[in-house]
N, C-alpha and C positions, 0 to 999 in steps of 0.2 A: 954020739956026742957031737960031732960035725954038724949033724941035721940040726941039735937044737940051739947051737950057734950061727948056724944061718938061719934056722927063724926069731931068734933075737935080734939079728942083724936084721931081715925086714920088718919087724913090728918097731923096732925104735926110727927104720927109714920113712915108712908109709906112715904120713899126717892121716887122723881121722878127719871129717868134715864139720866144721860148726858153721852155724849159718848165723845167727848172732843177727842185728837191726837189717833191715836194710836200709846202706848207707848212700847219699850221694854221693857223685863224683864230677867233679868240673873235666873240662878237655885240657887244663893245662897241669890237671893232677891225677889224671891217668897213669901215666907210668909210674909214678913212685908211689899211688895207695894202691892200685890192682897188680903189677905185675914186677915192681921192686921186692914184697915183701916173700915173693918166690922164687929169687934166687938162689940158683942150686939145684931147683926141681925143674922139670918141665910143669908147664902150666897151660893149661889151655881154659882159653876167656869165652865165653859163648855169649853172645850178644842176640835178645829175645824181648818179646813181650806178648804180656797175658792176651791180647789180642791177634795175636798173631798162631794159627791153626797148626801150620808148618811146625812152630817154636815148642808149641805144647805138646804137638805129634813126639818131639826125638831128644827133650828131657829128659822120662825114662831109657833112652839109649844110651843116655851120654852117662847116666847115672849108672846104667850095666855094665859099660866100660870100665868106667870106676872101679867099680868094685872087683871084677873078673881082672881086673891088672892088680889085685891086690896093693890098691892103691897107689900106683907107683908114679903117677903125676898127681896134680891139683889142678882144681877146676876152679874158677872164679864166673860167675854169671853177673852180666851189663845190663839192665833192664832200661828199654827203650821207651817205656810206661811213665804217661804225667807226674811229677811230683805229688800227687793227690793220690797216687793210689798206691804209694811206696809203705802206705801203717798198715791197708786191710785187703788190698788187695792182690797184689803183688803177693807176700806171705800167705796170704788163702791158697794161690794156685801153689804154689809152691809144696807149702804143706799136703793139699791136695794131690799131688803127683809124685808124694815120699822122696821130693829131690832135696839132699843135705847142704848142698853148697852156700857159699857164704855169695851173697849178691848184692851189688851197688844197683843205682838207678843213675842215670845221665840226668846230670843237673847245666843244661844248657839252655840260653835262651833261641840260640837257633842251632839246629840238631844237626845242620850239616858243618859247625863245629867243631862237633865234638867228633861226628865221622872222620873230618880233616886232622885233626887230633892222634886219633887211634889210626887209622892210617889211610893215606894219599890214595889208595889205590881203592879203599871202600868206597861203593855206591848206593851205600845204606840202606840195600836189601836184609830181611832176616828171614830164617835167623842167619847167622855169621858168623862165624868161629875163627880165632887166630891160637895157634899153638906156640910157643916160648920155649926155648931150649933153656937150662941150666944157666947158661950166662945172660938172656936174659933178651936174648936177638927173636926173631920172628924167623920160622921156620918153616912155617905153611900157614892160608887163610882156605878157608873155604865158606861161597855161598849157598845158602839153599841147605836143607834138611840132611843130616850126616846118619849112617847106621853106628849102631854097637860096635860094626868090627872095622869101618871106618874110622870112626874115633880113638880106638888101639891105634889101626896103623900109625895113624896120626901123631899120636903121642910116642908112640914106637919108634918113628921114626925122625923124632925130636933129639933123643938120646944124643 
């Protein structure tokens, strides 16, 4: 009886993934559409694009993470990809690589805006991950390609 109230308790905790359009996002609406509406969770934002080797390499990682934590953060993906490619192709790779998360595209007209934006200390390599504790503060960033059990710790250690 205990067990099957603590798997109620994690199935009503763990949000499933919808991926839904993908949407733009200016640099000075950052915080309140990508990482306001995950307050309460850890969230970690992965900033990527379809051109980018590294990016497409460690989306299935971040997505194994996912799922082997039984969901217990949210993932949000920033796509660094031209406004032009946010209907067909952006969603191709995506779909393509069975990643569920829900993903914006950076709607800036100079991209080291929206870097300065999301934060001071990016140098606008990717891909590039910032993780968000619960309240909603920045907890860890990391450059360059993360593993599967990377991306736990990470999140793990957001708690």
């Amino acid at each position: 009886m205990i067990a099957a109230a603590l798997l109620a308790a994690a199935a009503v905790s763990a949000r499933p993934a919808t991926r839904g359009p993908i949407t733009p996002v200016a640099p000075a609406a950052y915080l309140s559409a990508v990482v306001a509406p995950h307050r309460g969770r850890v969230l970690v934002v992965n900033f990527w694009a379809t051109w980018c080797e590294p990016c497409r390499e460690e989306l299935p990682s971040l997505v194994a993470a996912w799922e082997k934590s039984k969901r217990a953060f949210d993932v949000v993906l920033v796509s660094a990809d031209s406004m032009r490619l946010k209907d067909k192709v952006v969603p191709a790779v995506l779909d393509g690589l069975a990643v569920p998360f829900r993903c914006f595209v950076e709607a800036a007209d100079d991209p080291q805006k929206f870097i300065d934006a999301v934060d001071s200390k990016w140098e606008g390599e990717l891909p590039h991950t910032i993780v968000y504790g619960p309240d909603g503060r920045v907890r860890s960033t990391a450059a360059g390609r993360r593993t599967e059990a990377q991306f736990r710790q990470m999140a793990a250690d957001a708690r």
